[in-house]
VOGU-3710 file (C-alpha; in Angstrom, 3 decimals, decimal comma):
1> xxxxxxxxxx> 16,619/5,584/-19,497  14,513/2,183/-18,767  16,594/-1,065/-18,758  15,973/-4,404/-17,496  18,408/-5,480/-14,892  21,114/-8,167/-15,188  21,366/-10,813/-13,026  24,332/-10,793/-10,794  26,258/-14,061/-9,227  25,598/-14,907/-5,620
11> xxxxxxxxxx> 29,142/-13,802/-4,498  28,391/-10,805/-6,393  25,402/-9,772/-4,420  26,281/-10,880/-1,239  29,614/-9,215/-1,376  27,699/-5,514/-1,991  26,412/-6,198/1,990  28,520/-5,057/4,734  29,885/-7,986/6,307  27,374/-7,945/9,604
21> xxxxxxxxxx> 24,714/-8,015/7,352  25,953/-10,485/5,262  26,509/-12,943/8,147  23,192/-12,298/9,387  21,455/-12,798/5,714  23,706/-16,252/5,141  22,427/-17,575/8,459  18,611/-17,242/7,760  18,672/-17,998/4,437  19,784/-20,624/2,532
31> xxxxxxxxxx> 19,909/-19,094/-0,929  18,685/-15,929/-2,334  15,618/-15,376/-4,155  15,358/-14,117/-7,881  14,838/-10,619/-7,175  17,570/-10,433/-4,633  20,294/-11,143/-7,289  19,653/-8,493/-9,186  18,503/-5,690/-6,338  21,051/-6,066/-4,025
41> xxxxxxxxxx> 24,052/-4,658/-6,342  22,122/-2,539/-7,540  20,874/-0,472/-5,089  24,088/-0,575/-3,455  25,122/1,089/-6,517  22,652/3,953/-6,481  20,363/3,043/-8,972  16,818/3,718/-9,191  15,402/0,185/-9,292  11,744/-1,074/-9,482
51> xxxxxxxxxx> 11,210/-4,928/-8,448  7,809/-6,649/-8,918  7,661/-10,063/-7,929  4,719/-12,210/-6,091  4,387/-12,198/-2,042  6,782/-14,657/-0,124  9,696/-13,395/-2,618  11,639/-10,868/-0,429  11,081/-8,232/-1,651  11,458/-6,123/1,095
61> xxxxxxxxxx> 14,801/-7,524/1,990  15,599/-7,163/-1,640  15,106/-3,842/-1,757  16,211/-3,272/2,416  19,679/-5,386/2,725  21,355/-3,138/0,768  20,080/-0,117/2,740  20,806/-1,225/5,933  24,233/-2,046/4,577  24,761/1,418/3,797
71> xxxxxxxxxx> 23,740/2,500/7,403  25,727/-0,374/8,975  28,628/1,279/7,410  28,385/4,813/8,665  27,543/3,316/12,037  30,434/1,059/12,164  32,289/3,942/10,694  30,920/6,541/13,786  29,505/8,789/10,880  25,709/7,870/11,520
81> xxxxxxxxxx> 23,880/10,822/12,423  19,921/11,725/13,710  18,498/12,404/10,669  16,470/10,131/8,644  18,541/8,517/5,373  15,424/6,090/3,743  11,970/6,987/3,548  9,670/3,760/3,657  6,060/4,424/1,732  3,028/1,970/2,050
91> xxxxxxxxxx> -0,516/2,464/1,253  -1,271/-0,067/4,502  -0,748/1,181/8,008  -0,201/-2,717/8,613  1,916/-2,707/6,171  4,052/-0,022/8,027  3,836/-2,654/11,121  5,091/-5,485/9,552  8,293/-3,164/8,045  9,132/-2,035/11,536
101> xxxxxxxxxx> 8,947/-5,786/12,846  10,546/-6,991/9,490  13,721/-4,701/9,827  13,850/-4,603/14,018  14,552/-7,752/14,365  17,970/-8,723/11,913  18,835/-5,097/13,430  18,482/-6,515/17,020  20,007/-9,914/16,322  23,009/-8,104/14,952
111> xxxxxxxxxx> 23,471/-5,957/17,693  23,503/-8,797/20,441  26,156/-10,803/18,410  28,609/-8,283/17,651  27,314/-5,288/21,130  26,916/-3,033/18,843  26,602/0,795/20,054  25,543/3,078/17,438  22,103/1,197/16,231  20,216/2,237/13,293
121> xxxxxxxxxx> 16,659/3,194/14,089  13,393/2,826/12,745  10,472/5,120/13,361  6,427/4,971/12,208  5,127/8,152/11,154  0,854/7,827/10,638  -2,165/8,979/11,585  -2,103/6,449/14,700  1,092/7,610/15,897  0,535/9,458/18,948
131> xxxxxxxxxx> 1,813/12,760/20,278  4,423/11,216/22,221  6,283/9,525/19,155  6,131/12,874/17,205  7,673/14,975/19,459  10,332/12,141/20,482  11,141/11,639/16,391  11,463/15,543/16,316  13,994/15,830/18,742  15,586/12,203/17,964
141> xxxxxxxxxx> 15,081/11,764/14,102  15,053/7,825/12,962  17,170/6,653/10,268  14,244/5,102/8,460  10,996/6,318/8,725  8,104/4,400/7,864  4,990/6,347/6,344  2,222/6,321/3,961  1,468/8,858/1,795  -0,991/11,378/3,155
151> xxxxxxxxxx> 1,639/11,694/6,490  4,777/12,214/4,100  2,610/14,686/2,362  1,636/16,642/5,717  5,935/16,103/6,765  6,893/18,128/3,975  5,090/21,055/5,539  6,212/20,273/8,941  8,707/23,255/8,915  11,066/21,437/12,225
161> xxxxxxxxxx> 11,025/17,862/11,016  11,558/18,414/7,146  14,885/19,746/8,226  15,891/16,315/9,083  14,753/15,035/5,589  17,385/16,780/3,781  19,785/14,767/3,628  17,561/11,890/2,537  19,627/8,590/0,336  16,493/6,250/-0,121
171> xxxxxxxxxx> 12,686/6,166/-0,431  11,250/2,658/-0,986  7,522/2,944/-2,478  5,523/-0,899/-1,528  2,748/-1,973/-3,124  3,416/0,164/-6,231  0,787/-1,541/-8,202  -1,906/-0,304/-5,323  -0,486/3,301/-6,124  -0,173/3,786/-9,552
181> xxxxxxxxxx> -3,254/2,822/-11,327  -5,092/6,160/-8,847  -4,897/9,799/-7,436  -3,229/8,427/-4,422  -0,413/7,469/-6,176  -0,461/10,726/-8,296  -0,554/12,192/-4,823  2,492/10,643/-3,798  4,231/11,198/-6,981  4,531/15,242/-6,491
191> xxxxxxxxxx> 5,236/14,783/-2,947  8,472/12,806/-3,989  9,183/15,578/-6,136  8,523/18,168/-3,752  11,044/16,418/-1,557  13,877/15,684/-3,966  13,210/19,903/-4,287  13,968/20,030/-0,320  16,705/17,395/-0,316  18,379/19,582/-3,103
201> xxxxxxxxxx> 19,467/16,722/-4,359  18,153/13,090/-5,887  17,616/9,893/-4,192  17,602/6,529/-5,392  14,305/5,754/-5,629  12,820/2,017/-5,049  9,079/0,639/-6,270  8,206/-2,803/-5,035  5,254/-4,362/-6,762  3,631/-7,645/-7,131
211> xxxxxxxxxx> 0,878/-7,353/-10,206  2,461/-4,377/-12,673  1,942/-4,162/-16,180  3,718/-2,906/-18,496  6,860/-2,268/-16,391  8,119/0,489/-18,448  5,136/2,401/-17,566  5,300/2,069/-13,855  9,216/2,711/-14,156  8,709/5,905/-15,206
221> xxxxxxxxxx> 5,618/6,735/-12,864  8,182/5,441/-9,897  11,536/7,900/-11,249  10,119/10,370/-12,840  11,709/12,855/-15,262  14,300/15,871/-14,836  14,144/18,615/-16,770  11,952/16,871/-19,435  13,999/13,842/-19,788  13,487/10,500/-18,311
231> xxxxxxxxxx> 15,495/9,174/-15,188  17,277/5,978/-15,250  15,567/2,937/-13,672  16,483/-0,906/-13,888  13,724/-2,897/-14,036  13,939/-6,475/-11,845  10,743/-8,942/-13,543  10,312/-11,861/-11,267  6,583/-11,801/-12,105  5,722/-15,147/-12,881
241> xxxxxxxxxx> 8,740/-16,927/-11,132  6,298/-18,696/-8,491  4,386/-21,046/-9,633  0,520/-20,802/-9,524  -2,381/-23,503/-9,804  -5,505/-22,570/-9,704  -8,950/-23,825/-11,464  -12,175/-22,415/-11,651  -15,148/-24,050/-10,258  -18,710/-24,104/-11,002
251> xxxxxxxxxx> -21,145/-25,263/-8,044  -23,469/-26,720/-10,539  -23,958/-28,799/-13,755  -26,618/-26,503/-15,480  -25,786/-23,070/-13,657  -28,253/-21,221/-16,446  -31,550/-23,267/-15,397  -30,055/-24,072/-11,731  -32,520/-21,800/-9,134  -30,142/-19,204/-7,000
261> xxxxxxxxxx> -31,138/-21,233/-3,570  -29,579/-24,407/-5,123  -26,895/-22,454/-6,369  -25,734/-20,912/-3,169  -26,424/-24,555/-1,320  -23,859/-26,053/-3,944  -21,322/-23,295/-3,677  -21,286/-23,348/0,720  -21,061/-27,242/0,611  -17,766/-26,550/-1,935
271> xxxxxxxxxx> -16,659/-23,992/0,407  -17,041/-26,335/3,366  -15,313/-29,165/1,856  -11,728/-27,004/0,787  -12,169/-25,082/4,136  -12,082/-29,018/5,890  -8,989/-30,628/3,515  -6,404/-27,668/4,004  -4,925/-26,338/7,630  -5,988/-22,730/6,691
281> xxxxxxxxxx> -8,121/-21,418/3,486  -8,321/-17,690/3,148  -11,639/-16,680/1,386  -11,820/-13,318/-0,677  -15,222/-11,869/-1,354  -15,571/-8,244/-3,459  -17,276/-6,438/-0,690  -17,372/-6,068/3,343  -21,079/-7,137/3,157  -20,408/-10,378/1,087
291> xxxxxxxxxx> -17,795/-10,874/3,820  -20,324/-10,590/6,637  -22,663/-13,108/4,590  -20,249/-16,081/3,776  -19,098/-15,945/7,321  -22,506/-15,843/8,903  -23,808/-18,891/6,250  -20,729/-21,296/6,814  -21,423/-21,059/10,822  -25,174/-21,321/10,609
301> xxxxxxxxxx> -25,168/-24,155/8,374  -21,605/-26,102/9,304  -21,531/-24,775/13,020  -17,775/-23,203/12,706  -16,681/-21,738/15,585  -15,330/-17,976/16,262  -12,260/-19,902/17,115  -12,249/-21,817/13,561  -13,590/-18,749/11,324  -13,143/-15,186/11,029
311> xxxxxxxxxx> -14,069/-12,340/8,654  -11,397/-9,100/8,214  -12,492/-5,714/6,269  -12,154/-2,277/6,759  -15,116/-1,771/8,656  -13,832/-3,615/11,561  -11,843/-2,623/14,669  -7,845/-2,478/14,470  -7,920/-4,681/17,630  -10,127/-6,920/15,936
321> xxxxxxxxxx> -8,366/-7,421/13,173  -4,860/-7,517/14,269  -6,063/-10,651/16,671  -6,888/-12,048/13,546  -4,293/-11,537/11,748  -2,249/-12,694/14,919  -4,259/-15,962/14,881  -3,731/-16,433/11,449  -0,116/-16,562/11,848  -0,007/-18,955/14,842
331> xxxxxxxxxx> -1,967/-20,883/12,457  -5,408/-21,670/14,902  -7,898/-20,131/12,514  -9,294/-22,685/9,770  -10,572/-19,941/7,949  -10,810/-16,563/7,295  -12,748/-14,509/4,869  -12,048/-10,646/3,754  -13,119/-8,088/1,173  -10,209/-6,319/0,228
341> xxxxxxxxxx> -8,106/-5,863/3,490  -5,904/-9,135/3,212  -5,375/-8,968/-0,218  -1,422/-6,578/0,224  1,969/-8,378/1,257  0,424/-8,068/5,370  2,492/-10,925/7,071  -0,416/-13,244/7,400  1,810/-16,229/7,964  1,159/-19,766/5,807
351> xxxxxxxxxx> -2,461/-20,028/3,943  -2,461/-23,385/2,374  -5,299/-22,537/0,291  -7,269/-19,195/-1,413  -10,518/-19,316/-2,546  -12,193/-16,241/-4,642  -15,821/-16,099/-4,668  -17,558/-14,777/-7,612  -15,077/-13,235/-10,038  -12,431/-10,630/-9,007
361> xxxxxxxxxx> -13,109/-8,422/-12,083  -9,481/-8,567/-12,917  -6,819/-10,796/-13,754  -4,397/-8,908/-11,890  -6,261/-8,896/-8,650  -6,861/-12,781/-9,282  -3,156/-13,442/-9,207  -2,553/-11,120/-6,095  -5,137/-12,229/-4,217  -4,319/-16,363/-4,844
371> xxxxxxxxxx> -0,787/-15,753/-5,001  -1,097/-14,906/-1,060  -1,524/-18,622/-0,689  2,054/-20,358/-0,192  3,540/-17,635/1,621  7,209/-19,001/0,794  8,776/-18,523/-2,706  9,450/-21,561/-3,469  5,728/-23,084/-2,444  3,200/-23,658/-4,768
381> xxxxxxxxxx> 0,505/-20,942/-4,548  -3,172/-22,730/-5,176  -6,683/-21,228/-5,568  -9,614/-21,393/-6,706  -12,610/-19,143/-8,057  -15,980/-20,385/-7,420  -18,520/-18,666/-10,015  -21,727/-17,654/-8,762  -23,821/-17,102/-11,924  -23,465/-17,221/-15,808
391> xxxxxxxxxx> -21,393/-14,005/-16,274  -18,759/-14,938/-13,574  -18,486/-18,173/-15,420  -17,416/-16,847/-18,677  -15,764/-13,735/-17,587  -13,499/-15,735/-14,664  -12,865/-18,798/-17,883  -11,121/-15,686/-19,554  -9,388/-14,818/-16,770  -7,796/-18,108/-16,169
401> xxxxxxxxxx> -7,199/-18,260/-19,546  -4,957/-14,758/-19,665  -3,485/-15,854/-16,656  -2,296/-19,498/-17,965  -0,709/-16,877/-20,724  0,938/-14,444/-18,456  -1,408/-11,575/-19,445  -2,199/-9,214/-16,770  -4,605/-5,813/-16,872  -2,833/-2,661/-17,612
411> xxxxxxxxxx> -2,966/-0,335/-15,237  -4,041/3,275/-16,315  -2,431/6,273/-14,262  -4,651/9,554/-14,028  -2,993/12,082/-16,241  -2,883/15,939/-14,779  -5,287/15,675/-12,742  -5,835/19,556/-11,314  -7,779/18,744/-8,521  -4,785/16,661/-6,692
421> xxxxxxxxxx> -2,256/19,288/-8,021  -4,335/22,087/-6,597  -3,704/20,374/-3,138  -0,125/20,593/-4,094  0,416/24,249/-5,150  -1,502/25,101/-2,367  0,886/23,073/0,491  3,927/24,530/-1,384  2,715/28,034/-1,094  2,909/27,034/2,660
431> xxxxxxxxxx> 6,495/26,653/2,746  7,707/29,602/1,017  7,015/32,218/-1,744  7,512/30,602/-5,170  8,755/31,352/-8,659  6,045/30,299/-11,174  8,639/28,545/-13,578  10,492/27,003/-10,626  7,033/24,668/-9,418  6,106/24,194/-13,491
441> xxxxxxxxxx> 9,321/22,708/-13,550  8,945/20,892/-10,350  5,655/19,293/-11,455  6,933/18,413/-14,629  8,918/16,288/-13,015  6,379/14,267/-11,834  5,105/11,345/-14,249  1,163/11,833/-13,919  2,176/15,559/-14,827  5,061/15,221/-17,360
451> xxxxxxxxxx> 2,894/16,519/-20,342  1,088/19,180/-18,322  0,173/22,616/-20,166  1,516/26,005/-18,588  -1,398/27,669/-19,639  -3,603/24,423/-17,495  -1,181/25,434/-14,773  -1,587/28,936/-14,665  -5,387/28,500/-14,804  -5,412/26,346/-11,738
461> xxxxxxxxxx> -2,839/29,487/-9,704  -5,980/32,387/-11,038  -8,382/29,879/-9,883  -6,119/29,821/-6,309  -5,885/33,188/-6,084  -9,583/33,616/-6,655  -8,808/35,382/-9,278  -12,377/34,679/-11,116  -15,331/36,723/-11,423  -17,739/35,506/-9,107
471> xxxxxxxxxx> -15,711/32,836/-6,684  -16,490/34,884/-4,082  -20,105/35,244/-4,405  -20,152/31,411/-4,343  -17,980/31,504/-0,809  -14,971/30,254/-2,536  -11,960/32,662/-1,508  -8,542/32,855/-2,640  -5,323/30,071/-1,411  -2,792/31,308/-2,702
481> xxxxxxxxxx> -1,927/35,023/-3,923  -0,226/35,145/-7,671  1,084/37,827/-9,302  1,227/37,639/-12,919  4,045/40,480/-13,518  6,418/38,703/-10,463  5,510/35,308/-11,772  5,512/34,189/-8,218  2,974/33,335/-6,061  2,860/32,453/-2,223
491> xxxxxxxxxx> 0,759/32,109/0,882  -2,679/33,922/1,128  -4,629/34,257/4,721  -4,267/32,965/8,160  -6,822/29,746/7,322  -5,364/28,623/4,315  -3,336/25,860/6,476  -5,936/24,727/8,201  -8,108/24,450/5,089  -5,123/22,536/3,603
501> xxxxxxxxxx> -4,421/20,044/6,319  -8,282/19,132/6,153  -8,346/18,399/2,538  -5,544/16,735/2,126  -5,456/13,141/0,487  -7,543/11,611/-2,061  -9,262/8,844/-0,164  -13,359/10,172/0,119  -14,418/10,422/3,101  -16,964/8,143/4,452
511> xxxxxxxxxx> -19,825/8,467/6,422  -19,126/5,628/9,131  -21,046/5,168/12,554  -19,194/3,531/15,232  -20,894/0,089/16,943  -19,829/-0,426/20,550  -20,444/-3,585/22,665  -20,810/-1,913/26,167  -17,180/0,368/25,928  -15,697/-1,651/23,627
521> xxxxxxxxxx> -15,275/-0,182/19,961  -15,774/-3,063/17,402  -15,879/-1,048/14,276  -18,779/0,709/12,095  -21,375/0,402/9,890  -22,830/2,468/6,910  -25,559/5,727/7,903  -28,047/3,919/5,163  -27,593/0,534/7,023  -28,433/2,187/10,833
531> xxxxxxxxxx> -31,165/3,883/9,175  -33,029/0,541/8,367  -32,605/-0,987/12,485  -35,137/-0,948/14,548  -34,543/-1,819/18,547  -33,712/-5,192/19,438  -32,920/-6,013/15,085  -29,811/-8,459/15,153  -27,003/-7,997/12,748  -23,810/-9,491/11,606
541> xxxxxxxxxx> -20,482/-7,704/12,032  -17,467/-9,397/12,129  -19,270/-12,739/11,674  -20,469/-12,375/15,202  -24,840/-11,496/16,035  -25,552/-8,538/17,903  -28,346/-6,982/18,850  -29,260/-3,558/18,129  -30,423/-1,713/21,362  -29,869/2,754/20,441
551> xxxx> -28,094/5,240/18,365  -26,561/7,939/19,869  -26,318/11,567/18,483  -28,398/10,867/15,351
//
């Protein structure tokens, strides 16, 4: 069943924390924030709870005090053990960063004041973490682990460490609104049923959200359903508690008969002018390249500095954008502009000011993207969204519109999609030899796949199994093996892990070449766009000019 929460009195909440924690909490914060009154009960409870409410809300330490209250507990208690109790999922390795730093240091702070000696410990599991870490968390599992969704997937078939997932209590999914509207977050919806199947048991599942719409919706892609009816979620709205100005601007009187050279003039001078009244302006373009552009234009033409200015995307380095992202929130960077990359709840520090350029092609990415500005709850988040031609000007006028009336995009989760389940039946034939009706039921459990035909499901095991007329001829060979009469099916040939462990995940792959600056990696560009340099062609990257001098290995 779906509910909305109720809101719970201060003493209330505060008195659902084990007292450490509660001491802790009263001494860094003044009051608690709207969320909080209703989460931290809750949770403490054992309810499934989803919370969406804007950045600079805590929402992680609505969703985490309660959590850490339960482990303070069994550690104060001597009954905390080396096995991990709360799974953390983010679709941002930086995310995962900022968690770790987020929840070490109230742990640490707490353990100095009151010497402490059983400590509650955190762990990252990606695709960064090295060898080292791995085999240390397998011998010493953390408490919480802190994941994304492709490594939780490839955990569940890591025969020695799943053994310490068993007994799992929590699994807090961030940036919910990122997940569900894609086959990433279908992805990670079967492998939280595959591991409620392991645990043997259910877990009180937590979504954290800033944009979602409507809630019921991504309540029951978050919980679930068992046995065909719906699991019980409270829903926490703090939406549209923060309060949000923002205007959009048009460089020019007449932008229909205004030529595209005047236009751009008009729209750097605006840029220049916010970038010069606040302390720090974060600029959002759609795409890495625009990035590269805007930065390149306001230091040719306004003479920024590197020190000043900075771009952040994908494309760049992680040590080059983590010394951004560092400067950012020491506050010595004027300005920085970015694609997609800053657009999640990454501790960026205070931005006075966002600016969109051109239009965001959605009203909820609008309100994510300028509610980043006024990192604090109770701060005023301002932006603005500078149109670039005709279309942006009516399509962003709508937007603003919608968003003055609290009307967000609804998000649209793919339904049974076979490809992502294929991946699926495939890593659970890995583990062990199945009954047919026992994984139908287990996928059924899964929202994306709540409605999903047995006779779609038994197409996709023949398919598996190869069990098609002509697969082979076409090199495609057999998974799994099923056998119709058994109604089981299993494990099929020595390469079929390998195969699976390469595939897995729903990001595409990319075709990215790596730039170096003597040793130093500084991140990639596109195959099309090294096709087009010639020796001794400069280009931008990062907002810095370099100088194109070979390509290796092409």
């Amino acid at each position: 069943m779906i509910q909305y929460a109720q809101r719970f009195s201060e003493e209330e909440s505060l008195e659902a924390l084990n007292p450490k924690i509660r001491k802790w909490f009263k001494e860094h914060f003044k009051e608690l924030t709207p969320p909080q009154y209703y989460s931290f009960k809750l949770i403490r409870l054992g309810k499934n709870v989803l919370i969406t409410a804007p950045t600079g809300s805590g929402k992680t330490f609505s969703a985490f005090m309660a959590i850490l209250s339960e482990l303070m507990d069994l550690a104060d208690s001597g009954r905390l053990e080396e096995k991990v109790y709360c799974i953390y999922v983010s679709p941002l390795r930086a995310l995962n960063n900022d968690i770790y730093r987020n929840l070490s240091k109230p742990l640490e702070e707490i353990y100095s004041e009151f010497n402490a000696d059983k400590r509650i410990t955190i762990g990252i599991r990606t695709g960064d973490t090295e060898q080292k870490e791995r085999q240390m968390q397998l011998k010493h599992p953390p408490n919480i682990l802190v994941t994304t969704p492709e490594s939780l997937a490839i955990l569940l078939n890591a025969s020695k460490f799943s053994e310490s997932l068993k007994d799992l209590k929590y699994i807090v999914i961030d940036e919910l609104h990122e997940l569900a509207n894609n086959k990433r977050g279908v992805h990670l919806s079967l492998s939280v049923e595959r591991l409620a199947e392991l645990c043997g048991h259910d877990f009180v599942r937590i979504g954290l959200g800033a944009t979602l719409y409507p809630l019921e919706e991504a309540a029951r892609f978050l919980v679930g359903y068992n046995n065909g009816e719906e699991r019980e979620c409270y829903i926490v709205d703090a939406t549209w508690d923060k309060k949000m100005e923002f205007t959009t601007i048009c460089p020019v009187k007449d932008i229909i008969n205004t030529s595209d050279e005047k236009i751009e003039s008009a729209i750097y001078k605006i840029l220049d002018s916010i970038i010069k009244k606040n302390n720090t302006t974060l600029v959002f373009t759609n795409t890495r390249s625009g990035t590269e552009r805007v930065v390149f234009n306001l230091m040719k033409r306004f003479k920024y500095s590197e020190q000043e200015l900075a771009a952040h995307h994908g494309s760049l380095s992680r040590e080059i954008r983590l010394g951004v992202e560092e400067m950012l929130k020491k506050g010595s960077l004027k300005c920085v502009v970015s694609s997609t990359s800053l657009e999640l709840g990454i501790d960026i520090g205070y931005i006075d000011n966002v600016v969109q350029l051109g239009s965001p092609k959605s009203i909820t990415r609008a309100i994510q993207r300028i509610g980043r500005s006024g990192h604090k709850f109770y701060d005023v988040a301002k932006g603005e969204i500078i149109v670039v031609n005709r279309d942006d000007l009516v399509e962003c006028s709508v937007m603003l519109y919608s968003a003055n009336k609290k009307l967000l995009d609804k998000f649209s989760t793919p339904m049974n999609a076979l490809d992502v389940l294929a991946q699926h039946i495939v890593g659970m034939s890995l583990t062990k030899k199945w009954k047919v009706d026992d994984a139908y039921k287990l996928v059924r459990n899964a929202y994306p796949y709540h409605n999903l035909q047995k006779s779609d499901f038994i197409a996709l095991l023949e398919y598996l199994s190869g069990s098609y007329v002509g697969l082979e001829s076409r090199r495609v060979y057999g998974k799994i093996w099923y056998d119709e009469k058994e109604g089981a099916f299993g494990r099929r040939g020595r390469y079929t892990k390998i195969i699976y462990y390469l595939n897995l995940g729903t990001i595409p792959d990319e075709v990215a070449i790596d730039v170096y600056e003597g040793k130093r990696w500084i991140g990639n560009i596109e195959e099309e766009f090294l096709a087009r340099l010639k020796p001794n062609d400069i280009f931008v990257l990062g907002g810095r000019l370099y100088r194109f001098e070979y390509a290796r290995g092409m």
